[in-house]
Predicted model as a PDB file, atoms N, CA, C, CB and O in Angstrom, pLDDT in the B-factor column:
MODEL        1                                                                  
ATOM      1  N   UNK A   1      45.745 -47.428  45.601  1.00 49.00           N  
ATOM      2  CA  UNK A   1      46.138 -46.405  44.664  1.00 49.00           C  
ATOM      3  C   UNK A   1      44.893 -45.617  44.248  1.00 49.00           C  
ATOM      4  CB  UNK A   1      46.852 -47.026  43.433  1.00 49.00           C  
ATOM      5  O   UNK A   1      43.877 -46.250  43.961  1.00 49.00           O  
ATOM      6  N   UNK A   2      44.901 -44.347  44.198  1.00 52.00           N  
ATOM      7  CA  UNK A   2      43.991 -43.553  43.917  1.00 52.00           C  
ATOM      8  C   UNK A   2      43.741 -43.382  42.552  1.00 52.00           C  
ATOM      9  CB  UNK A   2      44.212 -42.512  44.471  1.00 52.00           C  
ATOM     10  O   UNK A   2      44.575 -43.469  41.650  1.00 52.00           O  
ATOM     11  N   UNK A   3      42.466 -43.119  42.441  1.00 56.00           N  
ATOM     12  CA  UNK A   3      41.458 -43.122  40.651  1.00 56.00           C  
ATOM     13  C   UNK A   3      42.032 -41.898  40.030  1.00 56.00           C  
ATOM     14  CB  UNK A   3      39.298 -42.823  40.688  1.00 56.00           C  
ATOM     15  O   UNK A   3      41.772 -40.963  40.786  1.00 56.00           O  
ATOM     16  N   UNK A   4      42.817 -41.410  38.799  1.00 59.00           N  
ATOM     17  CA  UNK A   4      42.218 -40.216  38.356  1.00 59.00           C  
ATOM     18  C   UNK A   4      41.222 -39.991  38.148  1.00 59.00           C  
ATOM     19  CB  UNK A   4      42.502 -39.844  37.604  1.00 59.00           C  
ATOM     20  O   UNK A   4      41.310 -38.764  38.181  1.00 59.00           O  
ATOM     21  N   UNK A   5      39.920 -40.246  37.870  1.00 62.00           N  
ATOM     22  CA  UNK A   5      38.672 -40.387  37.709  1.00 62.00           C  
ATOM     23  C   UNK A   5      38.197 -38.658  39.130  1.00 62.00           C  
ATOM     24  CB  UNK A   5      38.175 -42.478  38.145  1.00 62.00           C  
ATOM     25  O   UNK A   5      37.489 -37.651  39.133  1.00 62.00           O  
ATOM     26  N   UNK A   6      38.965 -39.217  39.845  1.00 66.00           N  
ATOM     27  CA  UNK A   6      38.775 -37.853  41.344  1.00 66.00           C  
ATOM     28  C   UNK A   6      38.921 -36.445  40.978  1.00 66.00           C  
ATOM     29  CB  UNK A   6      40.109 -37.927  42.666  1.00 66.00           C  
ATOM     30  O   UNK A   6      38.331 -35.418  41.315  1.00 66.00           O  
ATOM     31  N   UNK A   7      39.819 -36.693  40.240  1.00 75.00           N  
ATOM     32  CA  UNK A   7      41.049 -35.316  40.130  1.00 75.00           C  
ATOM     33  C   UNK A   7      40.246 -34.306  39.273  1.00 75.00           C  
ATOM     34  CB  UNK A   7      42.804 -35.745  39.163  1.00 75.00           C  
ATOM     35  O   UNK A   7      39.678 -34.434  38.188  1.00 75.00           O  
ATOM     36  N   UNK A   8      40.408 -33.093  40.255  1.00 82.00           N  
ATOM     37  CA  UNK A   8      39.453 -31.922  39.192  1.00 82.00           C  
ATOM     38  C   UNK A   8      40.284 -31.963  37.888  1.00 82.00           C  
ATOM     39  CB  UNK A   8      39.377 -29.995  39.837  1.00 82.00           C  
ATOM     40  O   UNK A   8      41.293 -32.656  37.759  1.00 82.00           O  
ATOM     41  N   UNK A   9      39.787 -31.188  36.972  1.00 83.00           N  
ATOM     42  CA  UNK A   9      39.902 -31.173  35.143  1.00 83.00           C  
ATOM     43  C   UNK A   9      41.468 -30.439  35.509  1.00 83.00           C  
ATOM     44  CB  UNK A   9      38.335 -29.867  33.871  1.00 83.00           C  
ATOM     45  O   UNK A   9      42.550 -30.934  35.194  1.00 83.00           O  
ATOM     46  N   UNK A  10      41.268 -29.154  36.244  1.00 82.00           N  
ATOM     47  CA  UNK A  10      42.117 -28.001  36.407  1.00 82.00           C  
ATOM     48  C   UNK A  10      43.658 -28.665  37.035  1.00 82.00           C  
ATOM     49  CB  UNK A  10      41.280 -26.823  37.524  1.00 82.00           C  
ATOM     50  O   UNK A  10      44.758 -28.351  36.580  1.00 82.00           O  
ATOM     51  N   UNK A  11      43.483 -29.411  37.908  1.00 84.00           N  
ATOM     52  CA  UNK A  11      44.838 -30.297  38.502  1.00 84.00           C  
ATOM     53  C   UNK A  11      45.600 -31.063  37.408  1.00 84.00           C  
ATOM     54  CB  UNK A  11      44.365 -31.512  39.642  1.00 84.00           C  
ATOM     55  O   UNK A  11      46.803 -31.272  37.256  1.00 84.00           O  
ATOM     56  N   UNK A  12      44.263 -31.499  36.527  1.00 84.00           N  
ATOM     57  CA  UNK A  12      45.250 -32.715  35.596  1.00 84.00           C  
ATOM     58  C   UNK A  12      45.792 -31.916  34.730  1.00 84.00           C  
ATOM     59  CB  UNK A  12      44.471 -34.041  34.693  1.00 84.00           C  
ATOM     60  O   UNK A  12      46.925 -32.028  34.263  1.00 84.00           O  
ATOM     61  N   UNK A  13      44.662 -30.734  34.387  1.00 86.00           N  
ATOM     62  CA  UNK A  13      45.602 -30.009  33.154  1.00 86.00           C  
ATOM     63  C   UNK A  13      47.048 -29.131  33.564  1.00 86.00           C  
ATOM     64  CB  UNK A  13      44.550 -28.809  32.360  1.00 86.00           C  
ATOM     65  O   UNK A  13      47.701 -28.441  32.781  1.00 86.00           O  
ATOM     66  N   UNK A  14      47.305 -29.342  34.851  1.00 87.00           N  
ATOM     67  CA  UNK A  14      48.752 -28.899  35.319  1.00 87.00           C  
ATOM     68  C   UNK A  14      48.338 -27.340  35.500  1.00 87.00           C  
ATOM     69  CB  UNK A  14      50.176 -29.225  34.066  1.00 87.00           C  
ATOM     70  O   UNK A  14      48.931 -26.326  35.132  1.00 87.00           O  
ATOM     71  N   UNK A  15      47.155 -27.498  36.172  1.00 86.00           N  
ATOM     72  CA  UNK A  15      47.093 -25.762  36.511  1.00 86.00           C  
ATOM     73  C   UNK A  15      46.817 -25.830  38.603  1.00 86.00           C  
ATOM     74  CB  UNK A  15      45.077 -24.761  35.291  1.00 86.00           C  
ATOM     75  O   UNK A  15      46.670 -26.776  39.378  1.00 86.00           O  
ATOM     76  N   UNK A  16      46.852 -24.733  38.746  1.00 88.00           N  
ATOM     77  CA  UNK A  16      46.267 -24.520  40.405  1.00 88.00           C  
ATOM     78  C   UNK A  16      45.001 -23.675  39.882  1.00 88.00           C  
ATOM     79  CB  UNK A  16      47.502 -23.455  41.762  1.00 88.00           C  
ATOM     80  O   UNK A  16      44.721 -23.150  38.804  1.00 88.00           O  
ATOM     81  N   UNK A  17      44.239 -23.799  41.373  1.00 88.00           N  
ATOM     82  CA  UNK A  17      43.014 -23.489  41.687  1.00 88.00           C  
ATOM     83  C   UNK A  17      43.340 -22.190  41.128  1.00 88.00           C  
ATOM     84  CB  UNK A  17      42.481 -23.676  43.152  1.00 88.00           C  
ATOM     85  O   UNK A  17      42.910 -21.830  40.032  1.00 88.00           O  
ATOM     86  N   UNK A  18      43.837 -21.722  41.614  1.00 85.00           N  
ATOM     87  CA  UNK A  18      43.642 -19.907  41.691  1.00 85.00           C  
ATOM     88  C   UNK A  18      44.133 -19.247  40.080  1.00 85.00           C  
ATOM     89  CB  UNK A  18      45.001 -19.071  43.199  1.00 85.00           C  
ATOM     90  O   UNK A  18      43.865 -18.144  39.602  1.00 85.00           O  
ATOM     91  N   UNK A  19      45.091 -20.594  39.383  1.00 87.00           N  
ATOM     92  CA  UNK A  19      44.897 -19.917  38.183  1.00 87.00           C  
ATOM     93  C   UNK A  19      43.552 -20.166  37.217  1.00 87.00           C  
ATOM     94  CB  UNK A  19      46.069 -20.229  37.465  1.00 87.00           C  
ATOM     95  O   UNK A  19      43.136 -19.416  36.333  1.00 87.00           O  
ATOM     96  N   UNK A  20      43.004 -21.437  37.653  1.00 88.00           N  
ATOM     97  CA  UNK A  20      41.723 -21.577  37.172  1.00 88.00           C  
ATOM     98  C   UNK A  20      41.150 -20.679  37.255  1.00 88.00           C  
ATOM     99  CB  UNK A  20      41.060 -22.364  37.572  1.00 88.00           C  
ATOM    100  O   UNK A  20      40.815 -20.038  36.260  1.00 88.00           O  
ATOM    101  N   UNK A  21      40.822 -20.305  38.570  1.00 87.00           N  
ATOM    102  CA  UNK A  21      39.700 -19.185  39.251  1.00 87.00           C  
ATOM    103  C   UNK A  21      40.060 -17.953  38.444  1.00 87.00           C  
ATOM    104  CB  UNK A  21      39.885 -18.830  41.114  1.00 87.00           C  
ATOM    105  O   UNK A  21      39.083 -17.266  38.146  1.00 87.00           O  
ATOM    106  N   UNK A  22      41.171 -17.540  38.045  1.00 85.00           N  
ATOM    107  CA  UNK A  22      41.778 -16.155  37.364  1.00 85.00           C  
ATOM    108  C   UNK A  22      41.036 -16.377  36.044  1.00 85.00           C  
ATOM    109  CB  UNK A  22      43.677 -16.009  37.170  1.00 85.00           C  
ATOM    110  O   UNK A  22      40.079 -15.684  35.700  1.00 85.00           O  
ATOM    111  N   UNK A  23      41.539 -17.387  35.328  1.00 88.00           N  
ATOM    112  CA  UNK A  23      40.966 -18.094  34.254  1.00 88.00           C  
ATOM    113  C   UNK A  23      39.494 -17.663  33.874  1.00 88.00           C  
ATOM    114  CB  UNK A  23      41.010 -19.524  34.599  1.00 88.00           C  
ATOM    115  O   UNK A  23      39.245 -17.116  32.800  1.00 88.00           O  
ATOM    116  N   UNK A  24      38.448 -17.972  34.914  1.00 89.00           N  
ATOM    117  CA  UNK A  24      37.291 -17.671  34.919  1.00 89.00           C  
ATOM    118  C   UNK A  24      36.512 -16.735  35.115  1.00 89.00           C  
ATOM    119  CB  UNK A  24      37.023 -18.136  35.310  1.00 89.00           C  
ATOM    120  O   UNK A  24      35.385 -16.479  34.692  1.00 89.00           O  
ATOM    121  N   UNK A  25      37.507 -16.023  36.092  1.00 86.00           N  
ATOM    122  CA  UNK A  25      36.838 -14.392  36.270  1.00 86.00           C  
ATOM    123  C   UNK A  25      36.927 -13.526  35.031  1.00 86.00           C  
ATOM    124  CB  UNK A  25      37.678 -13.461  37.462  1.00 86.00           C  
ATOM    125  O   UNK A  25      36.078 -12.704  34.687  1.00 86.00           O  
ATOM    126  N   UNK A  26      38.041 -13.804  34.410  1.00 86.00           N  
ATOM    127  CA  UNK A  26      38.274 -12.855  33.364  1.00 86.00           C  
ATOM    128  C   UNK A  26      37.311 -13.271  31.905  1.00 86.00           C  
ATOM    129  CB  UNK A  26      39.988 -12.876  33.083  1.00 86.00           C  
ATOM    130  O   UNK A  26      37.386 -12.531  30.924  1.00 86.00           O  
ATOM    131  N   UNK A  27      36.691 -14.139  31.892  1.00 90.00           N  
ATOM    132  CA  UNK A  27      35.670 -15.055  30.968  1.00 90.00           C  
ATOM    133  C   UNK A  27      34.703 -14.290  31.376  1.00 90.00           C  
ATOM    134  CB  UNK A  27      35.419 -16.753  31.194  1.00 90.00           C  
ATOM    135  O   UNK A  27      34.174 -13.488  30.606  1.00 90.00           O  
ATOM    136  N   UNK A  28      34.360 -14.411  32.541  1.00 89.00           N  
ATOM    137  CA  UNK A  28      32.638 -13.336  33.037  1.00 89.00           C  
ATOM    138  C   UNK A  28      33.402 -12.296  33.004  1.00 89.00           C  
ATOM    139  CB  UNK A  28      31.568 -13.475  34.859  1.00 89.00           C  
ATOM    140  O   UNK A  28      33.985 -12.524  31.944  1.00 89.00           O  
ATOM    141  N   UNK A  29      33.760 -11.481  33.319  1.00 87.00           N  
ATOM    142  CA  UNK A  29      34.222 -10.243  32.575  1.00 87.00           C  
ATOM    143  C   UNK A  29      34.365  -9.695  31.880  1.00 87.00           C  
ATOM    144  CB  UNK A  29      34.671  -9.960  32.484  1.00 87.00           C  
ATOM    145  O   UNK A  29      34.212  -8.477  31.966  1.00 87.00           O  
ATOM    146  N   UNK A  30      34.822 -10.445  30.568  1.00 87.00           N  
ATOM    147  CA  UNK A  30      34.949 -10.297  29.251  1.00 87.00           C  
ATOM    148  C   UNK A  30      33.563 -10.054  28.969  1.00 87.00           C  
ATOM    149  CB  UNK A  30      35.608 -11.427  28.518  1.00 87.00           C  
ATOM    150  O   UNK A  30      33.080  -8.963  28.665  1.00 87.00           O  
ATOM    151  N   UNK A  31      32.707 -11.596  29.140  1.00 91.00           N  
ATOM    152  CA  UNK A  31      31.144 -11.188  28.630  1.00 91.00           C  
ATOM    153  C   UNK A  31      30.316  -9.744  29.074  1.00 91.00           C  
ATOM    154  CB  UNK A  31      30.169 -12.387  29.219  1.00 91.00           C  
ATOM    155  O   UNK A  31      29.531  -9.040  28.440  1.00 91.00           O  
ATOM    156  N   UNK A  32      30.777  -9.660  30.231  1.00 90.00           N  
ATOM    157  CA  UNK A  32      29.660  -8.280  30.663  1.00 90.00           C  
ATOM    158  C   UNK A  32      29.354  -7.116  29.617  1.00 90.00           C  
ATOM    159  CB  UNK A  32      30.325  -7.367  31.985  1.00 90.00           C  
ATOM    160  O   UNK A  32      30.338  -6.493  29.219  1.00 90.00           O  
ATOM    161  N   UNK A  33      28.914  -6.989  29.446  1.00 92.00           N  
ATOM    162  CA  UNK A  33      27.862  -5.740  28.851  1.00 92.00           C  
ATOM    163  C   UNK A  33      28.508  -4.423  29.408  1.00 92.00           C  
ATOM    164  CB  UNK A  33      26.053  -5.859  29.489  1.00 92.00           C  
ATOM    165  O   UNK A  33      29.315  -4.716  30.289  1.00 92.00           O  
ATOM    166  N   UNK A  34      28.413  -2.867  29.159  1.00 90.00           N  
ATOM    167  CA  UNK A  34      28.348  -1.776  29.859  1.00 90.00           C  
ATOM    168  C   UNK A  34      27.409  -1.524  30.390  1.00 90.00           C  
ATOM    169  CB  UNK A  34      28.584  -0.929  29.381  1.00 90.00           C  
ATOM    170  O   UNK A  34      26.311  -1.844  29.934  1.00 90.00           O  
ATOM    171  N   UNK A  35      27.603  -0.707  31.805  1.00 89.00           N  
ATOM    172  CA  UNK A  35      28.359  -0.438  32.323  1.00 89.00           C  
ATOM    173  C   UNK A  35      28.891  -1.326  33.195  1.00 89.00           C  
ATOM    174  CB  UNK A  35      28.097   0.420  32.620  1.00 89.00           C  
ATOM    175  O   UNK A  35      29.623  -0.899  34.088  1.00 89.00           O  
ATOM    176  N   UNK A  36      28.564  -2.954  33.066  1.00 88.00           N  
ATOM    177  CA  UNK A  36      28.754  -3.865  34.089  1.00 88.00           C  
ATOM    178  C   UNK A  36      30.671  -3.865  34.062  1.00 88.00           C  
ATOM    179  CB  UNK A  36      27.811  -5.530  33.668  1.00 88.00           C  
ATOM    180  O   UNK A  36      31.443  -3.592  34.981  1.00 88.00           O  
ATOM    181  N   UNK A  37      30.916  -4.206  32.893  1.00 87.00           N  
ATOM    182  CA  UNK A  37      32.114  -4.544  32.460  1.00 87.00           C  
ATOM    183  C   UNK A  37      32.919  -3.283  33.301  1.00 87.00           C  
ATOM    184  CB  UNK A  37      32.207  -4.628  30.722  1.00 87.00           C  
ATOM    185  O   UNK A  37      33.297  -3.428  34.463  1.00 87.00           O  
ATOM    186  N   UNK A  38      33.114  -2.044  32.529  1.00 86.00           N  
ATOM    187  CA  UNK A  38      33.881  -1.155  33.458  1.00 86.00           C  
ATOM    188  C   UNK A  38      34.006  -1.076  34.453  1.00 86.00           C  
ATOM    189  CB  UNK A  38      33.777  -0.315  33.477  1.00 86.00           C  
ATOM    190  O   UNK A  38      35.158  -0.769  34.758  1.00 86.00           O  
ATOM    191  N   UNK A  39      33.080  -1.257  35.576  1.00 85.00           N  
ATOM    192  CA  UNK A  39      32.690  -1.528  37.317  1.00 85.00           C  
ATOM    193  C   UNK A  39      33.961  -2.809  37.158  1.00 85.00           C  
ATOM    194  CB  UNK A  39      30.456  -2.243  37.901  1.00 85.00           C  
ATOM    195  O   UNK A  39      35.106  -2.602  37.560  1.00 85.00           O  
ATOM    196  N   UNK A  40      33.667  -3.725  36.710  1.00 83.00           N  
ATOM    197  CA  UNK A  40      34.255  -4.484  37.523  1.00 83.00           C  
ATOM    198  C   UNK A  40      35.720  -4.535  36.869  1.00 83.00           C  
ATOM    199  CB  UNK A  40      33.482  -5.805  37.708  1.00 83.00           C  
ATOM    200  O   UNK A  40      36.596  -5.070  37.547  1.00 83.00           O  
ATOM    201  N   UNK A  41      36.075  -4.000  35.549  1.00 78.00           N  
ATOM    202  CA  UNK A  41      37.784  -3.377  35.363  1.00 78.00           C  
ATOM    203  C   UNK A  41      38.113  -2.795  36.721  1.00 78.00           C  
ATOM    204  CB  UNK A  41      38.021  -1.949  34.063  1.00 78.00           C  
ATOM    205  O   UNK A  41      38.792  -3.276  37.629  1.00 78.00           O  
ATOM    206  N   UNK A  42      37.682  -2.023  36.668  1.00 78.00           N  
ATOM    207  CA  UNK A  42      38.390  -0.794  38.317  1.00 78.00           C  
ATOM    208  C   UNK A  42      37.879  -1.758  39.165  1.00 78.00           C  
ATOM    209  CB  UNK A  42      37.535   1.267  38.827  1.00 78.00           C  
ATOM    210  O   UNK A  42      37.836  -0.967  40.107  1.00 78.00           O  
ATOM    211  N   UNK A  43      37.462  -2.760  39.640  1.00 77.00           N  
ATOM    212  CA  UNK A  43      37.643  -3.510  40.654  1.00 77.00           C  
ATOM    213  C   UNK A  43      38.742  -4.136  41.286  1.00 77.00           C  
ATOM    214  CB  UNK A  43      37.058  -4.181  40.473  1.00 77.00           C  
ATOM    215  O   UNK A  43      39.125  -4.250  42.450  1.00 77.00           O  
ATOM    216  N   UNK A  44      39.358  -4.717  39.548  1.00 74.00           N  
ATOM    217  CA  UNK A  44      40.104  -6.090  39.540  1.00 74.00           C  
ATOM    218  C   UNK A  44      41.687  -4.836  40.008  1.00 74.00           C  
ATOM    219  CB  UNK A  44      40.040  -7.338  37.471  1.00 74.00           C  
ATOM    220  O   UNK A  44      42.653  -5.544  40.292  1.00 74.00           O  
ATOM    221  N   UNK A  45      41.888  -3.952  40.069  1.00 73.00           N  
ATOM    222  CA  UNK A  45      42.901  -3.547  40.276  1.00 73.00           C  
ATOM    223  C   UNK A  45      43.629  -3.832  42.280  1.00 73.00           C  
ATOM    224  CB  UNK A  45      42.575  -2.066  39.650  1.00 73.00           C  
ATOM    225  O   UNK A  45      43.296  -3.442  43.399  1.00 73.00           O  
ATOM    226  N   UNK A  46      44.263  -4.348  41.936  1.00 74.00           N  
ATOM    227  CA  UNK A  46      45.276  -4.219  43.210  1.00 74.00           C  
ATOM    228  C   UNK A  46      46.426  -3.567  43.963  1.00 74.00           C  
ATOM    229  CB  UNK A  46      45.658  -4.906  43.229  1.00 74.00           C  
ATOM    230  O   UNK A  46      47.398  -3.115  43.359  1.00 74.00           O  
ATOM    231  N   UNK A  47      46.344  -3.537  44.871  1.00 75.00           N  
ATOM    232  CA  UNK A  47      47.277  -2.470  45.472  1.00 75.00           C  
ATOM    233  C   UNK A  47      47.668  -2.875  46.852  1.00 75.00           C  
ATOM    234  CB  UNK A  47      46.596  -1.032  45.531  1.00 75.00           C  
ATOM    235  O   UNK A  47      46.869  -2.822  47.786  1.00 75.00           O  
ATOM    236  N   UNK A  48      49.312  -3.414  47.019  1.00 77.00           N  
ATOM    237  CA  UNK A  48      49.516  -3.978  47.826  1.00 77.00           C  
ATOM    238  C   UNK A  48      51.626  -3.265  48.568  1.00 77.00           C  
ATOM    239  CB  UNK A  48      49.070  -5.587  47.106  1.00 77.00           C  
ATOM    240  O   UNK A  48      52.288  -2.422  47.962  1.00 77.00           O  
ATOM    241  N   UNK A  49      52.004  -3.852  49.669  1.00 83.00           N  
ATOM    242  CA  UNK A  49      52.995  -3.299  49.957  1.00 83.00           C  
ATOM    243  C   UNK A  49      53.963  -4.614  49.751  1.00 83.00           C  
ATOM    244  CB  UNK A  49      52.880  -2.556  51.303  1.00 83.00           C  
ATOM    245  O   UNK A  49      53.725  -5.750  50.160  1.00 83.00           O  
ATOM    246  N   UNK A  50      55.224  -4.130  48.942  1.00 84.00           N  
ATOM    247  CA  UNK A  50      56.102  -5.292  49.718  1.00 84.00           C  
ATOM    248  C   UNK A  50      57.451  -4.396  50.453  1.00 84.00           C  
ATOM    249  CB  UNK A  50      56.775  -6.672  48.390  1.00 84.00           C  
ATOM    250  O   UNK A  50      58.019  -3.354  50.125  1.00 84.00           O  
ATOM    251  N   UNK A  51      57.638  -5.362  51.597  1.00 87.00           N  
ATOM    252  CA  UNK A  51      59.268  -4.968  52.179  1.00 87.00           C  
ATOM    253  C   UNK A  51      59.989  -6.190  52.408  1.00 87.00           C  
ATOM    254  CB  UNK A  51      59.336  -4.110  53.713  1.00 87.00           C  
ATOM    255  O   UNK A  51      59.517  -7.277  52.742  1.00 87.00           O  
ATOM    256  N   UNK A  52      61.413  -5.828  52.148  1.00 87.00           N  
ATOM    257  CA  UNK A  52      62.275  -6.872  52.097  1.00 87.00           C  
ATOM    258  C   UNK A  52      63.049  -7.341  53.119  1.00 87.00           C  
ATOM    259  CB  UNK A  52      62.981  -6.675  51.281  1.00 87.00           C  
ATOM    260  O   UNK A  52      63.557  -6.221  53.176  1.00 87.00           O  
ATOM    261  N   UNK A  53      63.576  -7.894  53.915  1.00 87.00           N  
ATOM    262  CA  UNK A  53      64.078  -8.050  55.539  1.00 87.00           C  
ATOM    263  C   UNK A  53      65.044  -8.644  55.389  1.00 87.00           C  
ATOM    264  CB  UNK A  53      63.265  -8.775  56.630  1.00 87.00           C  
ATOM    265  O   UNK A  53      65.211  -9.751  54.876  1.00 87.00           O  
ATOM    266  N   UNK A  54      66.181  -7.519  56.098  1.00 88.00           N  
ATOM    267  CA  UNK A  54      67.390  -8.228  56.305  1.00 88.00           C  
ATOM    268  C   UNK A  54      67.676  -8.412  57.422  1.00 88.00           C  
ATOM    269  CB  UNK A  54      68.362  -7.778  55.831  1.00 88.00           C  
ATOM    270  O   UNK A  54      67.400  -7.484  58.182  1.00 88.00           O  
ATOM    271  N   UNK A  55      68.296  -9.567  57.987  1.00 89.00           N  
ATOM    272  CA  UNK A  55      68.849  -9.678  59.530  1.00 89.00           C  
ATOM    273  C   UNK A  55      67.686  -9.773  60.598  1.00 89.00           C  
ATOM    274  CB  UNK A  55      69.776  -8.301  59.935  1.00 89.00           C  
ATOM    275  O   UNK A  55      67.853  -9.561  61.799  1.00 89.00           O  
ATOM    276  N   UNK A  56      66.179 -10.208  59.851  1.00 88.00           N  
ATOM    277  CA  UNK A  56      65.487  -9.826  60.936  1.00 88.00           C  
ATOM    278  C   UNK A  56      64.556  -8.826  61.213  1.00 88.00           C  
ATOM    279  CB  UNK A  56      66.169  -9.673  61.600  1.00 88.00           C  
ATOM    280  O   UNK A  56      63.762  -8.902  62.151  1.00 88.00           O  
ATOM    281  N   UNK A  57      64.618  -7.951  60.482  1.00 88.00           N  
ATOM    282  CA  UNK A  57      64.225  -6.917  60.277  1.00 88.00           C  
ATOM    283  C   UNK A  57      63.747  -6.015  59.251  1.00 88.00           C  
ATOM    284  CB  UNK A  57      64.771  -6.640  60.635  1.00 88.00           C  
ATOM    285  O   UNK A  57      64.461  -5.408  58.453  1.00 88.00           O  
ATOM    286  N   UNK A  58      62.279  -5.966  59.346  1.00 86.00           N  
ATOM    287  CA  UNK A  58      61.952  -5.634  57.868  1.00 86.00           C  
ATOM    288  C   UNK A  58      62.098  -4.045  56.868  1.00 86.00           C  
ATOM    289  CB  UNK A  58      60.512  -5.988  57.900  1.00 86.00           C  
ATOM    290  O   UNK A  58      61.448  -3.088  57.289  1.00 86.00           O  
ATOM    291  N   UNK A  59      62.777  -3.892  55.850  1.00 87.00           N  
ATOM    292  CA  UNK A  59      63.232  -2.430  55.507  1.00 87.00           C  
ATOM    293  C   UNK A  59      61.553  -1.369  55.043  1.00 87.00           C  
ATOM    294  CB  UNK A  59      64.582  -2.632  53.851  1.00 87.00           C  
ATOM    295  O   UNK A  59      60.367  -1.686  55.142  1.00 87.00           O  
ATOM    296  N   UNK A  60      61.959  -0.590  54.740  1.00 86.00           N  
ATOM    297  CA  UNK A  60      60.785   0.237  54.688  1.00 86.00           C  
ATOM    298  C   UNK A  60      60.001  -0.228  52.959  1.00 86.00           C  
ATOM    299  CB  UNK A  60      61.390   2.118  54.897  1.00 86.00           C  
ATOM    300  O   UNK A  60      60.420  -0.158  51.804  1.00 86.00           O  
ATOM    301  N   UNK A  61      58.663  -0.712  53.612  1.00 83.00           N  
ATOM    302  CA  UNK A  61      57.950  -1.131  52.241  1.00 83.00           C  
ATOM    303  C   UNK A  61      57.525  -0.105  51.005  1.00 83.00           C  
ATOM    304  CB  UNK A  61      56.652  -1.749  52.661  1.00 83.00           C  
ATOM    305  O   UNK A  61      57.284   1.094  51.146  1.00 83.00           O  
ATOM    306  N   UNK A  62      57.494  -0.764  49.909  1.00 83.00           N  
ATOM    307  CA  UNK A  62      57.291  -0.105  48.647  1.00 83.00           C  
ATOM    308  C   UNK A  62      55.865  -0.517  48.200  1.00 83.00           C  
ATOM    309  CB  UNK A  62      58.422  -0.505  47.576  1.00 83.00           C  
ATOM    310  O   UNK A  62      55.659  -1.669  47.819  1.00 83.00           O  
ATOM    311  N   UNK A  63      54.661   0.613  48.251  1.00 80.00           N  
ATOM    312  CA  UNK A  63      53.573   0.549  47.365  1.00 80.00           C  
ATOM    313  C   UNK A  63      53.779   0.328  46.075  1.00 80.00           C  
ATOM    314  CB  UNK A  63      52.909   1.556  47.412  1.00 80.00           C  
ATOM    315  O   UNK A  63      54.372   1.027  45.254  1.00 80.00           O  
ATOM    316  N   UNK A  64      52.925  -1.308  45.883  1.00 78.00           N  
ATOM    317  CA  UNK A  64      52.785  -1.108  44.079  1.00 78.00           C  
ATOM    318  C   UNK A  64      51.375  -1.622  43.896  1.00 78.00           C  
ATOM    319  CB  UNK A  64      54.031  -2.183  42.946  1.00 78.00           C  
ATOM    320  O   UNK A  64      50.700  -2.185  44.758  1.00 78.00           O  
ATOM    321  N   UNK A  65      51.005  -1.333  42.571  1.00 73.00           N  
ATOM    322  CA  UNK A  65      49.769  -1.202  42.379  1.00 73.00           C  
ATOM    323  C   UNK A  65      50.030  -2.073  41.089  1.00 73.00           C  
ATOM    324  CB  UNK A  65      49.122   0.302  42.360  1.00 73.00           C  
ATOM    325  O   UNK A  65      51.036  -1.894  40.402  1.00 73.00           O  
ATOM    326  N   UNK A  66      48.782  -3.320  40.701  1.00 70.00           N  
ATOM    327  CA  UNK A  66      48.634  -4.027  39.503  1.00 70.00           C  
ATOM    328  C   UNK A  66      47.408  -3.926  39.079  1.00 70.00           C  
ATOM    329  CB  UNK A  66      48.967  -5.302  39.566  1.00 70.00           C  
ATOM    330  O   UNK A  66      46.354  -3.662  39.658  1.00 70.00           O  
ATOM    331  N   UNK A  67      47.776  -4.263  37.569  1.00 57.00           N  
ATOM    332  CA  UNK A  67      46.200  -3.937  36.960  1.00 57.00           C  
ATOM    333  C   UNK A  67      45.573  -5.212  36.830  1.00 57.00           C  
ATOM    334  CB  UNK A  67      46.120  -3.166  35.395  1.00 57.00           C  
ATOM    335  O   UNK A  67      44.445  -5.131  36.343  1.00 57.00           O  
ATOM    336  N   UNK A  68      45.870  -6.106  37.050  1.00 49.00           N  
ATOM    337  CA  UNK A  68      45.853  -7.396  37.153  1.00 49.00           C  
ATOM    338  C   UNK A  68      45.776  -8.238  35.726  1.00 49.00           C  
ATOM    339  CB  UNK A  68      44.761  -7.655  38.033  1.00 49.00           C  
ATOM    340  O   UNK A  68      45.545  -9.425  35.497  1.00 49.00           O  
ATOM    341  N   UNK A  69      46.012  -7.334  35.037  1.00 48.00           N  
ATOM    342  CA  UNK A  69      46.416  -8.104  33.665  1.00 48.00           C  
ATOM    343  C   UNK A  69      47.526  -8.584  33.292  1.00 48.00           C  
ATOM    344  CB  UNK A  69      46.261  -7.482  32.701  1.00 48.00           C  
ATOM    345  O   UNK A  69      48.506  -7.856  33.453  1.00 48.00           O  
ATOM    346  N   UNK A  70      47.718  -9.846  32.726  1.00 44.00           N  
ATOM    347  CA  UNK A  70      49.287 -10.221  32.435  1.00 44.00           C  
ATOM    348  C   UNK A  70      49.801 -10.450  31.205  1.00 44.00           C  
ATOM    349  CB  UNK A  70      49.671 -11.349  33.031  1.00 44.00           C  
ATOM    350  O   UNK A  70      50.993 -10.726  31.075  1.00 44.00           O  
TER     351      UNK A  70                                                      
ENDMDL                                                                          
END                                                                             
């Protein structure tokens, strides 16, 4: 039987990696100074396609764009 003693902090506290990692970027972010801080606002923005597929076949995708804040 395996140790919790192993287990990162982030697993036990019932999170995933990547919300950790979100977790943390936005911590150094927060701290930055100007003009560091603004650079990396307009970074964090995303912009991605989704399309939905019926039968096989995928329908014509929709650009959306997030600010990555939630």
């Amino acid at each position: 039987m395996a140790s919790n003693a192993a287990v990162p902090f982030w697993r036990s506290a019932g999170m995933t990696y990547i919300t950790y990692s979100n977790i943390c970027a936005n911590l150094v972010r927060n701290c930055l100074k100007e003009p560091f801080k603004a650079e990396t606002l307009q970074r964090e923005k995303v912009h991605f396609a989704v399309s939905k597929w019926s039968n096989g076949i995928p329908e014509k995708p929709t650009i959306r764009s997030d600010s990555g804040e939630e």
